[in-house]
N, C-alpha and C positions, 0 to 999 in steps of 0.2 A: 414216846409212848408206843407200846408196839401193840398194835392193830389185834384186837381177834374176832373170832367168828362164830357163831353158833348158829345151830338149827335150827330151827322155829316151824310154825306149822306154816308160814307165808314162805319158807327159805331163808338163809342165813342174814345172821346182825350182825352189822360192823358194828365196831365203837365208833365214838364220836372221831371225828377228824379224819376220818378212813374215805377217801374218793373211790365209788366206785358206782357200777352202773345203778340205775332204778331198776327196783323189780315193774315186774307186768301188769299192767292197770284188769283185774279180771273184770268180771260182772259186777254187779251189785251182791249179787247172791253167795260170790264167791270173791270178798275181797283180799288185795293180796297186803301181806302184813308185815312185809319183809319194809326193812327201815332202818333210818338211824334210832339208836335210842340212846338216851341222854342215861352219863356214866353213873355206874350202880342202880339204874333202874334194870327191872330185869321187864321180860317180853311177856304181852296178853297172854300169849300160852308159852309154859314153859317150854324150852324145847328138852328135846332128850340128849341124855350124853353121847358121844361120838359111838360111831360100833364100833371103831377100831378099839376104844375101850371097854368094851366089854369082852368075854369070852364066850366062845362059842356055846349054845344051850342045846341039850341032848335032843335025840330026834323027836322023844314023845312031848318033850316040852318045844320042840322048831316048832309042832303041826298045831299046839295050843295059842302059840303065840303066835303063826299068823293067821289064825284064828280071828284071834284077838285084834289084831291091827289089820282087818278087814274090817270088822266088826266096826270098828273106829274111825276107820276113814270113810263109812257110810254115816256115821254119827254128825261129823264135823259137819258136814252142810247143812243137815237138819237141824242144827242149833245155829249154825249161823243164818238161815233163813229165819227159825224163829225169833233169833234177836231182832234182826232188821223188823220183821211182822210188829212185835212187841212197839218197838221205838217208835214207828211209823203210826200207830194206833195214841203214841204218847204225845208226837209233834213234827216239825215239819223234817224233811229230808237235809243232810248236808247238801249245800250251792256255792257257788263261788258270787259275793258278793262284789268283787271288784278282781279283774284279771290284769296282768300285766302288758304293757304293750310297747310295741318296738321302740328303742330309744337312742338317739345321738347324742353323745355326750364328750366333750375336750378331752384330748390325754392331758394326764391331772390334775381331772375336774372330778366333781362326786356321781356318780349314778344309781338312781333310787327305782326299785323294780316294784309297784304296788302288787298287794295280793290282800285279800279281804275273803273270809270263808263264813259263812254261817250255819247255823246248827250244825256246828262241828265242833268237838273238844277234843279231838285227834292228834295225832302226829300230824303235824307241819312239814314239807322239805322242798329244798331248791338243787333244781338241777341243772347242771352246767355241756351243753350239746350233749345231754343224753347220762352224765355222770354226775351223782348226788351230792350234795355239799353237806347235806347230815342234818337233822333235825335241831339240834340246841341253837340258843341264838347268839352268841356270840360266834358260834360257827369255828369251833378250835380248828387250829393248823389252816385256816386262812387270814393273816391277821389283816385284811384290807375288806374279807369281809363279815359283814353283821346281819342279823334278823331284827329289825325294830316295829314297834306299834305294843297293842296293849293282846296280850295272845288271849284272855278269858271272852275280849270282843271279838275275837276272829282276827284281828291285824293281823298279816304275817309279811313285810316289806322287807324285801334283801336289800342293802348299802352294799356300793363298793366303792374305794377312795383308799387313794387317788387311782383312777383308773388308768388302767397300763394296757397296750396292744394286746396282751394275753386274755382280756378281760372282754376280747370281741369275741361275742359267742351267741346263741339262741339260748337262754332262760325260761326254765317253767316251773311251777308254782303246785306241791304236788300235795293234796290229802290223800296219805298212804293208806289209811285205816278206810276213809269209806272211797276208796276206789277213785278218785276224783282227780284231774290234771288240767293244767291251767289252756291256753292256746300259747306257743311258744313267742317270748318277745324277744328281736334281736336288735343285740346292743349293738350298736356303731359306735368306735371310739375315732375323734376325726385328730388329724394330726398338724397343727398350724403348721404353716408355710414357713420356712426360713429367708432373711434377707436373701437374694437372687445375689448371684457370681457372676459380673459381666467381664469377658474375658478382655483383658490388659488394662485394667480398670486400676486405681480410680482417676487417673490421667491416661487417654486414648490417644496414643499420636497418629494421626492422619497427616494425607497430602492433598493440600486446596487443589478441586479441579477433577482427582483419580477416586470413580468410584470405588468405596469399601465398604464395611458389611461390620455393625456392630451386635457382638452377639451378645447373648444375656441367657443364663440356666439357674435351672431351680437346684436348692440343696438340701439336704436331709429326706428324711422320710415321710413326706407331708402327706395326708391324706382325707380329702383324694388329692389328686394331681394339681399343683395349681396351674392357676392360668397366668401367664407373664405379658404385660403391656409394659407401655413405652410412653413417656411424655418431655414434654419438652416448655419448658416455663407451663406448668400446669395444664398445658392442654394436649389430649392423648392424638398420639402419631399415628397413624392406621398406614399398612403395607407393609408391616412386620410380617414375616413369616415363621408358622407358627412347627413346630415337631416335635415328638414323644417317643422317647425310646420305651421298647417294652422289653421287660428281662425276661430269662426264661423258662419261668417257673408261669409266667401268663400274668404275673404282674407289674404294674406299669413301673416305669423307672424314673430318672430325672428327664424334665421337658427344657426344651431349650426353644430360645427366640430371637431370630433374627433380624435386624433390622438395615435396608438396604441403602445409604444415601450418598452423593456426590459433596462434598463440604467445600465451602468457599472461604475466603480468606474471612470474611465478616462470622463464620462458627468457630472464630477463635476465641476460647475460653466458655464455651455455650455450653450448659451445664443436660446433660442428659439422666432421665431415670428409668431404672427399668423397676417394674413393680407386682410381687408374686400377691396373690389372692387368691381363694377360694372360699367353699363355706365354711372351715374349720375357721378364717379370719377374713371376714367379708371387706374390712379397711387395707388389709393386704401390708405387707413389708417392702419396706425400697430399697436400691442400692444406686447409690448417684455416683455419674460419671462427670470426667470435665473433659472438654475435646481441648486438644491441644496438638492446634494446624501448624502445618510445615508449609507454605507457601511461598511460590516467587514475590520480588518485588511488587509492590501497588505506586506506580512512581508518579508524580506528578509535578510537571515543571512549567516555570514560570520566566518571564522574561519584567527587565526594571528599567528604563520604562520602555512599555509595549510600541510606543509612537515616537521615533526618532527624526529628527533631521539627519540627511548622510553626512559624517563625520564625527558621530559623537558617538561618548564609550555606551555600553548596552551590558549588564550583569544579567545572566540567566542562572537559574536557582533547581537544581534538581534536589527533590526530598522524595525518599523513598521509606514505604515500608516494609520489614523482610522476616519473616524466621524460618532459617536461622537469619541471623543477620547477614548482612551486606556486605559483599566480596569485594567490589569492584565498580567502577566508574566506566565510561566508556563515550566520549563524546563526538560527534558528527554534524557534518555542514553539508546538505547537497547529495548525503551520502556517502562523502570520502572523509573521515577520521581524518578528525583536528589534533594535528601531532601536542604530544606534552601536557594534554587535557587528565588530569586526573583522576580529580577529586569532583564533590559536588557543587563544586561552581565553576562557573565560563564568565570571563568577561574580554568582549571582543568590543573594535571599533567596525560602526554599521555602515554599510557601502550600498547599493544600489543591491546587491546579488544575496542579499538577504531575504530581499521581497519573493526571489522564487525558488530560494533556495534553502528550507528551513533547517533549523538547529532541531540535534534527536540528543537525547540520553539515553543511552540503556544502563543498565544497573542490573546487576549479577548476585546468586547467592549458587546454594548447596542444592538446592532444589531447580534452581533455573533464573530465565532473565527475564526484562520488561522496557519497552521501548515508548518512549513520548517524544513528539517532538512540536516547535511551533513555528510560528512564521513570524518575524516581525514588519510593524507595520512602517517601513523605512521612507520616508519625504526626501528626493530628491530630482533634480531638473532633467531634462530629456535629454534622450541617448538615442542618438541613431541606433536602429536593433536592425533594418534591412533599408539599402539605396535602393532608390527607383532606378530599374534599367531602361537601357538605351534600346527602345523601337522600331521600327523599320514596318512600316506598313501603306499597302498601295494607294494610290490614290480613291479618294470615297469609304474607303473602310473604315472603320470607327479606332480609335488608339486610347489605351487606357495606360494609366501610370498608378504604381502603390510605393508607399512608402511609409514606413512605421518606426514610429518615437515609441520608445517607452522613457515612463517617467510618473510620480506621485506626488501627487493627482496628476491626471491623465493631460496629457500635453495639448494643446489647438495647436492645428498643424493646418497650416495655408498653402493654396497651389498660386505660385504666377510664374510670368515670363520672363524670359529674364532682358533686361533691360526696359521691364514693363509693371509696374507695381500695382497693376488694376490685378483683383482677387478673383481668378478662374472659382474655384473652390475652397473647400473644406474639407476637411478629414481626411486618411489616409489615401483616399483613394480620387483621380483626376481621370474623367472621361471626355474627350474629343469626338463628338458624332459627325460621320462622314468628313473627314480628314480632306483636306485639297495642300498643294502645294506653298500656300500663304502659311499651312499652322505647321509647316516643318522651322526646326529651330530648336532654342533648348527652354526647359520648363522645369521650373526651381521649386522642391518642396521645405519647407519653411517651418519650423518650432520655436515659438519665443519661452526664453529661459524660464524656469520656476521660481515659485516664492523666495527660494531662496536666492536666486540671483543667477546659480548655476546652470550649466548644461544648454541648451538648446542649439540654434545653428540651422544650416539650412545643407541641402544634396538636391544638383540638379542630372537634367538624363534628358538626350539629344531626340527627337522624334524626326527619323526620316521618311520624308513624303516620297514613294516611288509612284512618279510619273515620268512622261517622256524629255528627251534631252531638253534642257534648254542652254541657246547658245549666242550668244553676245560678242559683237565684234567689237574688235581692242582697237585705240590710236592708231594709226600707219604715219607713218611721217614720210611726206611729197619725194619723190624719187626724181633726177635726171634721165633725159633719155639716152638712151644707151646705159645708162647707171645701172647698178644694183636697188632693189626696193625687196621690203619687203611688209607682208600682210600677217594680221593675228589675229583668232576668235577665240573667246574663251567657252568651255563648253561643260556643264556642272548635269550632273544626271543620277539617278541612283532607281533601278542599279546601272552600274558602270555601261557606257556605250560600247558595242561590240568594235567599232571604226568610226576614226573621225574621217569627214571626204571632203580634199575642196574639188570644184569642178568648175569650168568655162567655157566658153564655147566651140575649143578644142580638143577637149577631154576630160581627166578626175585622173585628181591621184589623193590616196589613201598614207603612202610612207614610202622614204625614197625619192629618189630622183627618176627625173624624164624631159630630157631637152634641156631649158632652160630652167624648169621649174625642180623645187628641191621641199621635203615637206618634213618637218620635225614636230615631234609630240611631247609636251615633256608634263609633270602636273603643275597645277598650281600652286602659288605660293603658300594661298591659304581661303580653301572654299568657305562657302557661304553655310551657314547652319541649318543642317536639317535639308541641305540639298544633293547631299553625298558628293565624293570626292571629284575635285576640280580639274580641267583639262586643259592647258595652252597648245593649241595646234600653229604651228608658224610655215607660213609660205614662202618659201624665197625664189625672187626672178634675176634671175642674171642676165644683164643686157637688156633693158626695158626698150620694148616697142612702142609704136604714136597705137596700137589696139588696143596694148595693157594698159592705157589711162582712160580708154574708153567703154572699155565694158566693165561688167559684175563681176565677180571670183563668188562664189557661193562657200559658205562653209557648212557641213551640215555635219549630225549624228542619229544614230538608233538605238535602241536597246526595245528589250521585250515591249515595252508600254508603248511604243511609239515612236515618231521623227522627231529632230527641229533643227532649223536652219537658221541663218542669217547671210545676208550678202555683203561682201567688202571689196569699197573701189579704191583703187590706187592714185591717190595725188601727183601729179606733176608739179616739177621746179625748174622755171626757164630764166635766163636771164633777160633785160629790156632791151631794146635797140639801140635807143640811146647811150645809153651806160654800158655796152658794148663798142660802142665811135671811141666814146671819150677814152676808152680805158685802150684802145688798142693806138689812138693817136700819145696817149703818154707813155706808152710802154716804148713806142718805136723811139717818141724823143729823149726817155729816160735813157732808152739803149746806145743811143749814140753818142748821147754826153757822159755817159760813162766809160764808151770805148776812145773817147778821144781824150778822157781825162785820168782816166788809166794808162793809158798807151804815155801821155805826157808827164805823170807822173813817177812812172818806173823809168821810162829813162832819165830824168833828173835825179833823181835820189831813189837809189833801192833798197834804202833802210828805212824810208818814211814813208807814210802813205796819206796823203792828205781827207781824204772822203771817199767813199764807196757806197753806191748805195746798189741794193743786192732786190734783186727780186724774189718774192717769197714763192715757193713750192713745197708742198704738203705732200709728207711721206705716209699714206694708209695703209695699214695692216689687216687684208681680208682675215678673219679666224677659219681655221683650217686650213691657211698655206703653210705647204713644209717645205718649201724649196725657197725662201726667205729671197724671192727675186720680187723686185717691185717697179712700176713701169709707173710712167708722168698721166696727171688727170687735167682734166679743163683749171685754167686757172677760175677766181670766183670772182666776182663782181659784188659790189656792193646792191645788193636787191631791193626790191622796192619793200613798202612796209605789209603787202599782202601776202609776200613768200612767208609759209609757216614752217617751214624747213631748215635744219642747222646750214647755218651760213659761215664758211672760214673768212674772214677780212684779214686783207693783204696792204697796210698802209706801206708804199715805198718810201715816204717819206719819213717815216720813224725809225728807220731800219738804218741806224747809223754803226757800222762795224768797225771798230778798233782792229790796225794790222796785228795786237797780241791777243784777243781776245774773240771768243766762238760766239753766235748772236745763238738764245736758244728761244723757241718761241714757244710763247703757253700753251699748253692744249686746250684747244675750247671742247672738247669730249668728252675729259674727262677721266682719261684711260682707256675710251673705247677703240679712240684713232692714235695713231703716237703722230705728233708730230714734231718736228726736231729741224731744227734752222745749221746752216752748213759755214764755217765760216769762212770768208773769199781766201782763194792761192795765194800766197805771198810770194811766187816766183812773178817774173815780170810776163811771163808769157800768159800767167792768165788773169787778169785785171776785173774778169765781171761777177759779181755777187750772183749766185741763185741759189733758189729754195727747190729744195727736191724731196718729192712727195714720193713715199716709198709706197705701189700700190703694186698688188698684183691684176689690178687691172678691174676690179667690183668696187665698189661704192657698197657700204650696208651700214647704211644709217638706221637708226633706234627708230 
C-alpha cells in the first residue's frame, strides 16, 4: 500500500501503517491534530489540496486571498478555544486514566503496554522511541503488533508477540486530539542464557598432580550477561575467576570463567558443571564436563607371608594403578635391581639380609613412575655383624669390649672367660673397671642359637694388661766345676722390655759375651695371655768357678711401667769320695787285666779274641764348635740319689765287644750330646777297649 500524506490544519496524515514521527504535543488551546487516521476516514478539518496543484492566482485576487487566510488563521484558535470552553462547561477534561509503565519481558514472550484514557473519544496512538505506530487497532504493516481493550471505555493497550530485540524501545501512549502523552514505558526484552561452552569438553583430559585451569564461556546473545558458576556433585566451587569481554560498539560480549585446580588421581571420572544464569532464566542452563586424568602409577605392594622363617620362599605381589596403563615392571633389593624381574610378581627365598634390605617395585607408564617398597619380617639365628677387638690397656684403667649379633628376635649375648663359664655380663657390651694384671687374658662373647636352631656361636678378644715386666726364673740343671752351666728366666711384659740384664757381683751383661759369661735372647714358646709377648734370656758360663755356685745371677727387665727381677743360683754336681776309691781301684785292676789278657791273647791267636772289656768315654758336642775337635771329660761315677743332674753311667762290666762287631751306646740325651762307643783295634798292638768322649771341652747340659 503506498503511504500518502495530506495537509491538515495540525500538519500532514499518513495512512495507516506509515511509521513516522508524532507531531508536537501543543497547548490545550492549541492542539495539535496531526495523526494516523483510520483508512477512508477523512481529517476534523479538511485539509486543502496541494499548491503545487493549483495555479497560480492573479495579483488582485494573491492580495484577496491572503487576506483571507489571515483572516483564518486568526479564526482557528478562537474556535478551538471555544470548543474546549464549550466541552469544559459540558464535562470533565480528557486524563489518562491508567499510563504505561516500564516493562521486562522474555524474547518470545508477549508484551502488554496498558493505556486507559478518559473523557476522551479521540484518536488513540502509540509511539515507538519517538515514531508513531498509527492509530487503528490492529495496527496494519505491524503484524506482531495490536491495540486491545474496549476503545468507547477509553482502553487503548498496545500487544506485542512474540517480542523480538527490535522490540526494545521507550513506548508512549498518545491522545493526539486533546493534546495528551503518556510518560514513556521502556521495554526490556531479556535474552536466556544458552548452555555455557567449556572448552575441550565433554571429557577434559588432565594430568594428576600439574595444575590446569578449566575454562567455561557463555554463548549466544543472552541478555543481560550471564553469570557462569561451577559445581561439583551439587555443591558450588568458589575461586573461579570471573571475565567479560566487552565489544566495541560498548556492548558487553560473551563472559567467560575460569576455574583453577591441581587434580589427583581420585578426580578421575569426577563429573564437573559449569552453569550460565541470569535474570532472563534465574534456574540457569549447564554444561557438564567429565575429568578424565592421566596419572602415574598408584602402586601398592604386598609381601605372602609378611613373617618368614630364613629359608622359605616369600611371593611379593605389586598391583598398580595407571592411565594410560602400565608400561613396565621394575624390581629391586637394597636398591640394586633384581636381574630377570619382570612382571608384577617376585617370589624370592628369604635370608637374613631381607630384614634390612627391603624389596621396591616401581612401575612405569606415559605420564611417569611410582615406587613402594617393604621389608620383610625374616626369623633367623644370630650372626656375628662385628668381633670384639683385641685391647691393650695400662694397668688400673678401665677396658671395655662390644660385640654385636644380629639375629630375629634379638639374640642374648653373654660375656665370660675363657676357660671360666661364670657370666661377667650381658649384652653387647663387657666392662672391666680398673683393670690389674690378674684380668689380662682372653674374654669370650657368646650367642645361643635361635628358635630355629640356627646361627649363634661365640668371638673371643685378648685384653692386655700393661704393667711392669714380670720375670720368672726357669730350671737350671747342677753344673760340674770347671764344667759348662748354664742359667734361664723367663721374662713376659707388655709393652715389650726395652733389655733384658743379668748381673753379679762382677758385673751385667745385656747381649753378647764377656769373659766367661755369654747371654742369648730368644722369645718364648708360647706367652701367657694377656701378658704380652714372652722372653727366654739364657746365660752361659764356661768353666764354672767354686763363686758361681755361691752367689745370685740376677735377671732382670724394664719397660715404660716399671722394673722386675728375679734371682737365679746355679747348682753344683760333685762326685762322693767314696765312690771315687772304688771306681779308680776297679779301673786300675780292670786295666791291667786287660793288658795282660790282651797282650796274651793276641799272641796266641790273632784271629780270635776272647773278651775285651773296653772303658766307656763320652764324645760331647758343644753347639757352636766348627772346628769338630773334641777333647776327654771326667769319667762319671755313679752318684748318689741327691745329684739332680744328668748322669752318663759307664757299666764296664756290660760292655762286652765282639772282634767283628762296633759296641754303639745309647744316648741318654737324647740328641743333645751324641754319644758313640768305638770298637777295640783288632791289630795286636792295641788290645784296650776305650770310650772317647768327643768334647770341645764345655759341658752344657739342659
Amino acid at each position: 500500500m503506498t503511504p500518502r500524506a495530506w495537509l491538515g490544519p495540525g500538519g500532514p496524515t499518513h495512512l495507516p501503517g506509515q511509521l513516522r514521527s508524532a507531531p508536537p504535543v501543543g497547548s490545550v488551546g492549541t492542539p495539535q491534530l496531526g495523526g494516523m487516521q483510520p483508512s477512508g476516514q477523512a481529517a476534523r478539518f479538511p485539509a486543502s489540496p496541494p499548491d503545487s496543484a493549483r495555479a497560480p492566482p492573479p495579483p488582485s485576487r494573491r492580495l484577496a486571498t491572503t487576506a483571507e487566510g489571515h483572516t483564518l488563521r486568526m479564526l482557528v484558535p478562537a474556535l478551538l478555544v471555544l470548543f474546549f470552553c464549550l466541552r469544559g462547561r459540558a464535562g470533565l477534561s480528557p486524563h489518562f486514566l491508567q499510563q504505561p509503565e516500564d516493562l521486562v519481558v522474555l524474547l518470545g514472550g508477549e508484551a502488554r503496554l496498558p493505556c486507559a484514557l478518559g473523557a476522551y473519544w479521540g484518536l488513540v496512538q502509540w509511539t515507538k522511541d519517538g515514531l508513531a505506530l498509527g492509530g487503528e487497532r490492529d495496527l496494519p504493516g505491524w503484524s506482531r503488533y495490536w491495540i486491545s481493550g474496549n476503545a468507547a471505555s477509553g482502553q487503548h493497550n498496545l500487544h506485542i508477540k512474540p517480542v523480538e530485540l527490535e522490540d526494545e524501545a521507550s513506548y508512549e501512549c498518545q491522545a493526539t486530539q486533546a493534546g495528551l502523552r503518556s510518560r514513556p514505558a521502556q521495554l526490556h526484552v531479556l535474552v536466556p542464557p544458552e548452555p555455557p561452552q567449556v572448552l575441550g569438553g565433554p571429557s577434559v583430559s588432565l594430568v594428576a598432580g600439574v595444575p590446569a585451569n578449566l575454562t567455561c564461556r557463555s554463548r549466544g546473545d543472552a541478555r543481560p550477561t550471564p553469570e557462569l558458576l561451577w559445581f561439583r556433585d551439587g555443591v558450588r566451587l568458589d575461586g573461579a575467576t570471573f571475565r567479560q569481554t566487552l565489544l566495541k560498539e560498548g556492548t558487553t560480549g560473551s563472559a567467560e570463567s575460569i576455574l583453577s585446580l591441581t587434580p589427583s588421581s581420585r578426580d578421575d571420572g569426577a563429573s564437573f558443571i559449569c552453569r550460565a544464569r541470569s535474570q532472563a532464566l534465574p534456574a540457569g542452563k549447564d554444561t557438564a564436563i567429565t575429568l578424565s586424568l592421566q596419572y602415574p602409577p598408584v602402586v601398592t605392594l604386598s609381601a605372602e607371608p609378611q613373617t618368614v622363617q630364613e629359608g622359605e620362599k616369600v611371593t611379593f605381589l605389586c598391583q598398580a594403578t595407571a592411565q594410560p596403563p602400565v608400561t613396565g615392571y621394575r624390581w629391586a633389593k637394597g636398591g640394586s635391581p633384581v636381574l630377570g624381574a619382570r612382571g608384577p610378581m617376585l617370589e624370592v627365598v628369604a635370608d637374613a639380609s631381607f630384614l634390612t634390605a627391603p624389596v621396591s617395585c616401581e612401575v612405569s607408564n606415559a605420564v611417569g613412575s611410582a615406587n613402594r617398597s617393604t621389608a620383610l619380617d625374616v626369623q633367623f639365628g644370630p650372626i656375628l655383624h662385628a668381633k670384639p677387638k683385641p685391647l691393650s690397656v695400662d694397668v688400673g684403667e678401665d677396658a671395655s669390649f662390644s660385640c654385636v649379633w644380629r639375629g630375629n628376635p634379638l639374640p642374648r649375648v653373654t660375656w665370660t672367660r675363657r676357660g671360666d663359664a661364670q657370666v661377667l655380663a650381658s649384652g653387647p657390651t663387657l666392662r672391666l673397671p680398673a683393670v690389674g694384671p690378674e684380668d689380662a687374658g682372653d674374654y669370650v662373647c657368646r650367642a645361643e642359637p635361635g628358635l630355629s636352631g640356627l646361627g649363634g656361636g661365640a668371638a673371643e678378644a685378648r685384653l692386655t694388661v700393661n704393667a711392669p715386666p714380670v720375670v720368672t726364673a726357669l730350671p737350671s740343671a747342677p753344673a760340674f766345676l770347671r764344667g759348662p752351666a748354664r742359667l734361664q728366666c723367663l721374662v713376659f711384659a707388655s709393652p715389650a722390655p726395652e733389655a733384658v740384664v743379668w748381673s753379679w757381683d762382677e758385673g751385667f751383661l745385656t747381649a753378647g759375651s764377656r769373659g766367661r759369661f755369654l747371654v742369648e735372647t730368644f722369645p718364648a714358646p708360647e706367652g701367657r695371655g694377656g701378658q704380652g709377648p714372652g722372653l727366654i734370656s739364657v746365660l752361659h758360663i764356661s768353666g764354672t768357678q767354686e763363686s758361681d755356685f755361691s752367689r745370685g745371677f740376677n735377671c732382670s727387665a724394664r719397660n715404660r711401667l716399671g722394673e722386675g727381677g728375679t734371682q737365679v743360683s746355679l747348682g753344683r754336681r760333685d762326685l762322693l769320695p767314696t765312690v771315687r776309691i772304688v771306681a779308680g781301684v776297679a779301673t786300675v785292676a780292670m786295666t791291667l787285666l786287660m793288658v795282660i789278657t790282651g797282650v796274651a791273647l793276641c799272641c796266641w791267636h790273632h784271629s780270635k779274641a776272647s773278651a775285651s772289656f773296653s772303658k766307656q768315654k763320652n764324645l760331647v758336642r758343644i753347639p757352636g764348635s766348627s772346628d769338630g775337635s773334641s777333647s776327654r771329660g771326667p769319667e762319671e761315677e755313679t752318684g748318689s740319689g741327691k745329684d739332680q743332674g744328668p748322669v752318663v753311667h759307664t757299666n764296664h762290666s756290660d760292655l762286652v765287644l765282639d772282634e767283628e762287631e762296633a759296641l754303639e751306646t745309647k744316648d741318654p740325651t737324647n740328641g743333645y750330646y751324641k754319644v758313640r762307643g768305638v770298637s777295640p783295634s783288632t791289630s795286636p798292638d792295641s788290645c784296650v777297649t776305650c770310650l772317647q768322649l768327643k768334647s770341645p771341652g764345655v759341658f752344657n747340659l739342659p
